[in-house]
N, C-alpha and C positions, 0 to 999 in steps of 0.2 A: 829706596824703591817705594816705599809707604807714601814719601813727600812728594814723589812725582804724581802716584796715583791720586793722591789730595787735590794738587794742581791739576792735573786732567780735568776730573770730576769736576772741579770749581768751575774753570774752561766751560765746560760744556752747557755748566748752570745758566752762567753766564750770555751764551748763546740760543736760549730758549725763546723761540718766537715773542715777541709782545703779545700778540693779538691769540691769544692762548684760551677766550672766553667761545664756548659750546654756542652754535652757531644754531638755529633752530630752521629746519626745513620748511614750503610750504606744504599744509596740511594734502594726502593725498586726493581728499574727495574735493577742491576745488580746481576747476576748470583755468586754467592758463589761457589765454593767446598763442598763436604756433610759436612766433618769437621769443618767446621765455624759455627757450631749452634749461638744461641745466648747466651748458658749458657757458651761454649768457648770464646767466643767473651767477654763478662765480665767479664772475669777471666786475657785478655788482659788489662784491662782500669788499671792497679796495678802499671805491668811491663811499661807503656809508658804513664803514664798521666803527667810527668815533660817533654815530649816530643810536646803530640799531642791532640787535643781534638775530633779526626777526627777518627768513629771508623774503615773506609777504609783505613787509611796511617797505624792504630795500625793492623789488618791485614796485609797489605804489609811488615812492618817490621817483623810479624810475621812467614813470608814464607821466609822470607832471612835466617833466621834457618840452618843451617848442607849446605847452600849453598857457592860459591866462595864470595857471598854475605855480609855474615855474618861479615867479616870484617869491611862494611859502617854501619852495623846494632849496632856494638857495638861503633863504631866512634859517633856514633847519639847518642846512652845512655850514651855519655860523654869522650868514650876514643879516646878522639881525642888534635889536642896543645891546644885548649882553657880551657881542662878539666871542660867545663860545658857539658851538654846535648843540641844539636844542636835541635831548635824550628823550627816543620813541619806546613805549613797551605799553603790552599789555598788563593789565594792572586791575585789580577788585578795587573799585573806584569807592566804597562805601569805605573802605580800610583811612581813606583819607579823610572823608566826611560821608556820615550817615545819609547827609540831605541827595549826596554825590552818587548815590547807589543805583538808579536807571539812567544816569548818563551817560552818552553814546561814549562822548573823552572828555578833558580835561586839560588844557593847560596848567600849569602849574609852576611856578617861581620860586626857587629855594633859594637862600643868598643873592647870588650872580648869577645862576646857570637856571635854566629853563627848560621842562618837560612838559612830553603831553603823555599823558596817560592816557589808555583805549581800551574802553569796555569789553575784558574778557568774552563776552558774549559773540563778539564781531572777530576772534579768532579765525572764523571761515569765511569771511564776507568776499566777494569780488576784490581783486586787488585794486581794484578801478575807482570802487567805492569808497575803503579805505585812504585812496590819494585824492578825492574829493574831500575828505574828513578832516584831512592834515592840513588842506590848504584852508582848510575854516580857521584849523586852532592855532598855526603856526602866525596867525598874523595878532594872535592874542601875546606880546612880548614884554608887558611891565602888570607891575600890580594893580594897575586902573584899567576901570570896564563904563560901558556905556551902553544904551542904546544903538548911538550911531557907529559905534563899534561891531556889536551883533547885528548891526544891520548890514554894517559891510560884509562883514567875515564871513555872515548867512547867504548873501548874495555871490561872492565869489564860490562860497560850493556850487550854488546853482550852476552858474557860468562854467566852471570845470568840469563838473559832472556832465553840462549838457553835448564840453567838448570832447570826456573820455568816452561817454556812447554811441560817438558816434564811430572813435578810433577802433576802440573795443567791444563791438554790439552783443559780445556775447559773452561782458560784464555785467550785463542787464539782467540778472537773474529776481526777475520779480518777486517770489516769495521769499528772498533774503529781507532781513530786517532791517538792515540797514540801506540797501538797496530801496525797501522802500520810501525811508529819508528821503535818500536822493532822489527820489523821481515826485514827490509832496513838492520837494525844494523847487525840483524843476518845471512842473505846472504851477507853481506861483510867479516864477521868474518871466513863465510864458506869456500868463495873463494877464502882466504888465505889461506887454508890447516888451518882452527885455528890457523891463527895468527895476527899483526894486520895490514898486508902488506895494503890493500884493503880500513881497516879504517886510519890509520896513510894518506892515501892520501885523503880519504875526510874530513880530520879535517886540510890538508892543503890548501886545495884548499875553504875552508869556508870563505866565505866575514866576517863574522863574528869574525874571528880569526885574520883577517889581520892584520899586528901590535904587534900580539904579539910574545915574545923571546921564542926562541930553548927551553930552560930551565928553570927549577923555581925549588926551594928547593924541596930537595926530590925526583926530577923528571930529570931523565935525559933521551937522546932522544932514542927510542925505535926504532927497527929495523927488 
């Protein structure tokens, strides 16, 4: 009797969901779109739980859909050079580097696999804003960086962003911080005529950038 109940129990161990990691809800004081119910919203956790345990970052990748977007969204579920799925979280960005400590996010390459880290601060941001964020950093995929690299990457949030406010206008919460990123982004993007004349100068002139080369694979200088 003992041995069967042994076997039982093992049985049962045995049979314990994989996907058994604490799922984090969106915060309640941020405003959804009608279409995010919650029956939507778990129907999300399928397509992005090798991603995200964050059910705000599985919305934002879910609005990058039929966007310019869409390209860092499918980079993220894996088709990207590392060919894993790039791991989303929020993260104390100074724990990685001190210098790292008021940026928005981070890419980040460990071995083979690839994350982006996202400034605990932007916990409550528009989800809109956050999948403008991810299409910047998801297109950051090897250990080289460039100019013409942050010039793209800075340019496609523009581009995104200009296409999630129009989807979701009432992502556009102006006094969010990061919101107001994206709308800096999107008035340069403007006063290019759409193109990235306006940002190609503020990703030069970035103390931030200082140091780094014209080009990186993949990327050449944009004009």
């Amino acid at each position: 009797m003992k041995k069967l109940l042994l076997l039982v129990l093992c049985f049962g161990l045995l049979n314990v969901p994989a996907f058994a990691k604490k799922v984090y809800p969106v915060a309640p004081n941020i405003k959804l779109p009608a279409k995010y119910t919650q029956e939507y919203i778990l129907n999300l956790h399928e397509e992005y739980k090798k991603v995200t345990n964050q059910e705000l970052i599985m919305i934002a990748l879910d609005m990058l859909k039929g966007t310019d977007g869409d390209f860092s969204r499918k980079a993220i579920l894996g088709y990207n050079l590392s060919g894993y799925p790039i791991k989303i979280e929020f993260k104390k960005l100074a724990d990685l580097n001190k210098d790292y400590a008021n940026f928005d996010a981070v890419g980040w390459k460990k071995k083979k696999k690839l994350f982006i880290y996202i400034n605990p601060k932007h916990e409550t941001a528009p989800p809109a804003a956050i999948a403008a964020l991810l299409s910047h950093e998801a297109l950051h995929q090897d250990e080289y960086n460039s100019l013409s690299e942050e010039t793209y990457a800075w340019t496609m949030e523009a581009v995104v962003w200009t296409d999630l406010v129009e989807i979701y206008p009432e992502c556009n919460v102006e006094s969010n911080a990061l919101v107001k990123r994206e709308n800096t982004l999107k008035k340069l993007f403007e006063k290019g005529n759409h193109t990235p004349k306006y940002i190609k100068k503020s990703v030069y002139q970035n103390k931030g950038y200082q140091g780094l080369p014209l080009t990186s694979p993949g990327f050449k200088e944009m004009h």
